[in-house]
ROSE-216255 format. One record per residue: x, y, z of N, C-alpha, C, O, CB in turn; residue in one letter. Coordinates in nm, 2 decimals. Glycine has a CB too. Example, Ala and Ser with C-alpha at 12.3 -4.5 7.8 and 13.67 -1.06 7.14 Angstrom:
[[1.32 -0.57 0.78] [1.23 -0.45 0.78] [1.32 -0.33 0.78] [1.42 -0.33 0.85] [1.13 -0.45 0.90] 'a'] [[1.28 -0.22 0.71] [1.37 -0.11 0.71] [1.29 0.00 0.79] [1.34 0.11 0.80] [1.41 -0.06 0.57] 's'] 
***
This chain:
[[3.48 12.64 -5.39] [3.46 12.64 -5.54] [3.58 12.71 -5.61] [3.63 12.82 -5.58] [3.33 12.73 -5.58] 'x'] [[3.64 12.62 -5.71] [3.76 12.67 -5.76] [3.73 12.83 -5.81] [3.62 12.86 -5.86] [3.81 12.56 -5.88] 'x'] [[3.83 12.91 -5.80] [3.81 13.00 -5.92] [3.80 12.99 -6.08] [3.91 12.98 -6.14] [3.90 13.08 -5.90] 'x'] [[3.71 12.99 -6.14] [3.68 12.96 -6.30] [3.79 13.02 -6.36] [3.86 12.94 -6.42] [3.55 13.01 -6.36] 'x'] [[3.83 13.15 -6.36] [3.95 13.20 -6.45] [4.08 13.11 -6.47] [4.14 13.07 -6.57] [3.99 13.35 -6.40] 'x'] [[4.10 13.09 -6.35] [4.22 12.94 -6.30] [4.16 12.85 -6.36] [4.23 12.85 -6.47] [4.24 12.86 -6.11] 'x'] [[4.09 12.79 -6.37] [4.04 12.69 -6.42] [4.07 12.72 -6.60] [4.15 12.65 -6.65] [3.88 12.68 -6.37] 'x'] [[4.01 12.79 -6.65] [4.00 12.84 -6.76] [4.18 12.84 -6.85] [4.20 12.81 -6.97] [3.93 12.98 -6.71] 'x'] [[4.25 12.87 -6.77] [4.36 12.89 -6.80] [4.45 12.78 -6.78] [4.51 12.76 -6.88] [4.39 12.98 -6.75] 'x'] [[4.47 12.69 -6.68] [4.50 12.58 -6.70] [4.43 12.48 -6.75] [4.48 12.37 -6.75] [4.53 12.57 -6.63] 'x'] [[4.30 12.51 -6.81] [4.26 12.38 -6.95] [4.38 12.45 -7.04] [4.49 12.41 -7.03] [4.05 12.39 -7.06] 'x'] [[4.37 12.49 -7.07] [4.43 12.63 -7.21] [4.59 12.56 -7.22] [4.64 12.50 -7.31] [4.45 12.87 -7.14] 'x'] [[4.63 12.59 -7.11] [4.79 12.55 -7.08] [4.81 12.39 -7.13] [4.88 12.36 -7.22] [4.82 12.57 -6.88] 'x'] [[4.71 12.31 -7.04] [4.74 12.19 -7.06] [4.70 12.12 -7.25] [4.75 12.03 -7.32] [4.65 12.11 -6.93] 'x'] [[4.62 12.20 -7.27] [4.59 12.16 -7.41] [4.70 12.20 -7.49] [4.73 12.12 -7.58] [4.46 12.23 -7.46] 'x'] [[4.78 12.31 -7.47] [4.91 12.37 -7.56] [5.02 12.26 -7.57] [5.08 12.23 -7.67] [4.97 12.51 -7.49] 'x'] [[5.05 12.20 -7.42] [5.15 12.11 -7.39] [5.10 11.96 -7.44] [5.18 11.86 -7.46] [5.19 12.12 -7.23] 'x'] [[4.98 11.96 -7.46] [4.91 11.80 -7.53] [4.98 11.85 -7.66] [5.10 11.82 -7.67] [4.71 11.76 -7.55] 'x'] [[4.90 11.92 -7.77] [4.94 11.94 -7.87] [5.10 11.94 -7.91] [5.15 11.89 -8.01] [4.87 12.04 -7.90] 'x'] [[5.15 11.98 -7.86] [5.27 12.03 -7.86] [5.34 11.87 -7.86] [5.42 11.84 -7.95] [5.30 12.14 -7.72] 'x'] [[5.30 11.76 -7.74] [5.35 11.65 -7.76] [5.31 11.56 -7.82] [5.38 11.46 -7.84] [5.37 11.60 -7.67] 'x'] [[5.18 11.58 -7.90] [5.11 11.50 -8.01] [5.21 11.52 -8.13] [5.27 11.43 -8.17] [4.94 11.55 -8.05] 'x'] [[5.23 11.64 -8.17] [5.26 11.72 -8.27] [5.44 11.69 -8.28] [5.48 11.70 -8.40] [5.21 11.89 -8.22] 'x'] [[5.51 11.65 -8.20] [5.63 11.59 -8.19] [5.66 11.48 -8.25] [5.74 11.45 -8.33] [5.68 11.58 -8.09] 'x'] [[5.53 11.37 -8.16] [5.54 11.26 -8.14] [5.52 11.21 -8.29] [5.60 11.14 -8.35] [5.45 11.21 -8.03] 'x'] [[5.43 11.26 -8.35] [5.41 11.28 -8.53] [5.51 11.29 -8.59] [5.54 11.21 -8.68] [5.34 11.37 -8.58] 'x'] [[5.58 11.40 -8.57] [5.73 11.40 -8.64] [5.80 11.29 -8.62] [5.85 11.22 -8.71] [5.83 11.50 -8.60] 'x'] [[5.81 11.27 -8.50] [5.92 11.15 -8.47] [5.92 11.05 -8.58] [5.99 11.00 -8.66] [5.90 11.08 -8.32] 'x'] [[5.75 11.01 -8.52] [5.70 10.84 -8.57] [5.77 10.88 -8.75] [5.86 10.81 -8.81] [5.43 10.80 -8.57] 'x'] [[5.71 11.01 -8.80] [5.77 11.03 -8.93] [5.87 11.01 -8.93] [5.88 10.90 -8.98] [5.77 11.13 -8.99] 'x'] [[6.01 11.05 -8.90] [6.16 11.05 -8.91] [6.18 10.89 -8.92] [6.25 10.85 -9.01] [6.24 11.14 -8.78] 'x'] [[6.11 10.80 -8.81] [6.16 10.64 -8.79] [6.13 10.60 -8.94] [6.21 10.57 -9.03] [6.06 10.52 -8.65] 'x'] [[5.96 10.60 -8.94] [5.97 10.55 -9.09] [6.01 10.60 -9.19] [6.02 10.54 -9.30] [5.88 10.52 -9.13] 'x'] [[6.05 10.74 -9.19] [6.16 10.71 -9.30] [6.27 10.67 -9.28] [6.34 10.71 -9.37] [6.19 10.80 -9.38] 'x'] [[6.34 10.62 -9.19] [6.45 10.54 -9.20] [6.54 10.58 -9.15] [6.65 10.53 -9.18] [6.48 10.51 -9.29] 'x'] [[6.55 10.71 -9.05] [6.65 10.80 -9.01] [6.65 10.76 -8.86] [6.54 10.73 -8.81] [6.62 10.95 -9.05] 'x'] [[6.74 10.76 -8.80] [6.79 10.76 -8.65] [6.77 10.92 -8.59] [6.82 11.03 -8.64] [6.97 10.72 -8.65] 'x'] [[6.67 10.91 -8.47] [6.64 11.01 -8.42] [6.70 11.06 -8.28] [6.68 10.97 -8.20] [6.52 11.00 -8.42] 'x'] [[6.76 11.14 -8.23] [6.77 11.17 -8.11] [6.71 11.23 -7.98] [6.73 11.35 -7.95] [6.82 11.20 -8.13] 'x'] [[6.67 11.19 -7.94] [6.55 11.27 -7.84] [6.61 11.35 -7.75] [6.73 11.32 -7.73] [6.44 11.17 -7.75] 'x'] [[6.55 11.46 -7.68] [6.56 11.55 -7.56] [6.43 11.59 -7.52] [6.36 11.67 -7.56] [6.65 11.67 -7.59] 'x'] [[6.41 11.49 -7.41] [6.26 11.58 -7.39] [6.27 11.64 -7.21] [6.36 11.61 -7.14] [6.08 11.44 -7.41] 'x'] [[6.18 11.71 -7.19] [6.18 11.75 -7.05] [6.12 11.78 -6.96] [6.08 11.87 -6.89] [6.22 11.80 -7.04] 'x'] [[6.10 11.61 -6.98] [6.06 11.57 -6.84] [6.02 11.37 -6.85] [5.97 11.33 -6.96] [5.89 11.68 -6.79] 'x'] [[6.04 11.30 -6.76] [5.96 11.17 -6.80] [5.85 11.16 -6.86] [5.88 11.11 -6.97] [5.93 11.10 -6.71] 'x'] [[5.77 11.18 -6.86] [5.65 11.19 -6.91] [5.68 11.12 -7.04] [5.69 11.00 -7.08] [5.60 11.33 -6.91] 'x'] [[5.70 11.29 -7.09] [5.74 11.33 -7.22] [5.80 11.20 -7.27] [5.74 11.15 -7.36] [5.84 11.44 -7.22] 'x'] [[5.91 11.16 -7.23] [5.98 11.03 -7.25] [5.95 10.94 -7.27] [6.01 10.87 -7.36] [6.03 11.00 -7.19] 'x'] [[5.83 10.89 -7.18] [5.76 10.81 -7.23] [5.67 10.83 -7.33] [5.65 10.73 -7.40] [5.73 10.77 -7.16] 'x'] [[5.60 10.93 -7.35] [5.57 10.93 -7.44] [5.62 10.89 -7.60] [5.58 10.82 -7.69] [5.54 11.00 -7.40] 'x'] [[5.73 11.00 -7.59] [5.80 10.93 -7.71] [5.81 10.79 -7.72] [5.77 10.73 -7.82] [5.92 10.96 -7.71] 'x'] [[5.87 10.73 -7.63] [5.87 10.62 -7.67] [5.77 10.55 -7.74] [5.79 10.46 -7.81] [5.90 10.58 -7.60] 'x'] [[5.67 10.59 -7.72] [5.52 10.51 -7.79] [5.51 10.54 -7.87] [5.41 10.50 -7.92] [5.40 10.51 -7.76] 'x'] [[5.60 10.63 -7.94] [5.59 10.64 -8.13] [5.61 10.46 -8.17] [5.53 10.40 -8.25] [5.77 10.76 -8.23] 'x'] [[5.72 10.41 -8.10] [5.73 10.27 -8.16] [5.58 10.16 -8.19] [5.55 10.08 -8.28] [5.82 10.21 -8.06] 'x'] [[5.49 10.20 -8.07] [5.36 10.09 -8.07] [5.27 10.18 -8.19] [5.16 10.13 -8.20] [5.26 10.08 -7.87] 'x'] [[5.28 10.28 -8.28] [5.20 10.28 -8.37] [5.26 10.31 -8.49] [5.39 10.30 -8.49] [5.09 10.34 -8.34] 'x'] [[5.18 10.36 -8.64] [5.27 10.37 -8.74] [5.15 10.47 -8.82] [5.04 10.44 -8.84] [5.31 10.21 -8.81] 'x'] [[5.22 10.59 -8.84] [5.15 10.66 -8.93] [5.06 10.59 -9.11] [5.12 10.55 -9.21] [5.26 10.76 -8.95] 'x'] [[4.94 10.61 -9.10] [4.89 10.56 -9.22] [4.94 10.57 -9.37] [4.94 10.69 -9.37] [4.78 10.59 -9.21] 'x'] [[4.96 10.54 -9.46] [5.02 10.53 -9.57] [5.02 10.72 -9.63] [5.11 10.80 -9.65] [4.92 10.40 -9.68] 'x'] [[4.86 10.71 -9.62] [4.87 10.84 -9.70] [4.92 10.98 -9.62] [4.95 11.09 -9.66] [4.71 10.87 -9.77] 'x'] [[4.90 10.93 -9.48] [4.94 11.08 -9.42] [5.10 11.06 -9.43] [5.15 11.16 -9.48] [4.87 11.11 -9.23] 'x'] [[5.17 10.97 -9.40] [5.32 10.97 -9.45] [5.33 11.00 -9.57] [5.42 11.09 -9.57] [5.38 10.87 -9.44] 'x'] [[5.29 10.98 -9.69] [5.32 11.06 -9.77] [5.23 11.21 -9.78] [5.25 11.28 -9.88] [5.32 10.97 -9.89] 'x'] [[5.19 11.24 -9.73] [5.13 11.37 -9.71] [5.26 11.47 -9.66] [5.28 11.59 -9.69] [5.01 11.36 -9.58] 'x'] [[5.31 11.40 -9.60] [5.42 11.48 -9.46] [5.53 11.45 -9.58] [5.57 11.55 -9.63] [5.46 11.38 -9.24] 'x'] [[5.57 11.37 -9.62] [5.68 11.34 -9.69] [5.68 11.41 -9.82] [5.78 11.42 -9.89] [5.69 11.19 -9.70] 'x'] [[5.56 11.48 -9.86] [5.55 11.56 -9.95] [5.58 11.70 -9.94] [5.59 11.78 -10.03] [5.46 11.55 -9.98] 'x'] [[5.61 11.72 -9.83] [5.56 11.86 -9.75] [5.70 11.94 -9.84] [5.79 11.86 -9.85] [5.58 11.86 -9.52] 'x'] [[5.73 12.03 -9.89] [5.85 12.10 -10.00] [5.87 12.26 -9.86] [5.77 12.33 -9.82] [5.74 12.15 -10.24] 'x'] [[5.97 12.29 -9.83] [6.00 12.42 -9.73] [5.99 12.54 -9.85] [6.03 12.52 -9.97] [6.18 12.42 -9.63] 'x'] [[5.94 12.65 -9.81] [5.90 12.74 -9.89] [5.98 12.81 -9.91] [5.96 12.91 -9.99] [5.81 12.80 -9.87] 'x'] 
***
């Protein structure tokens, strides 16, 4: 029987590094459509591929302008 605390902690871990590449992958898809050339560094394949699959979708109208609204404080 695994130890639960291990368990516990690597959900935790893996959920940080999901978000973390959801949360990129959103920027990115942002940066293409607005029209800018992006450079990637990621690390590890995965990752890489992942990115790449910003191309197969397209942020919805209003959340791009949501993000495109965003003003730095």
């Amino acid at each position: 029987m695994p130890n639960v605390q291990l368990v516990v902690f690597v959900q935790r871990v893996v959920q940080r590094v999901v978000q973390r590449v959801v949360f990129v992958q959103v920027l990115l898809r942002w940066v293409l459509q607005y029209g800018v050339a992006a450079v990637c560094e990621a690390a590890g394949k995965e990752i890489d591929r992942a990115n790449v699959g910003v191309f197969e979708w397209e942020l919805k109208p209003a959340d791009f302008k949501k993000l495109s609204n965003i003003k730095p404080s």
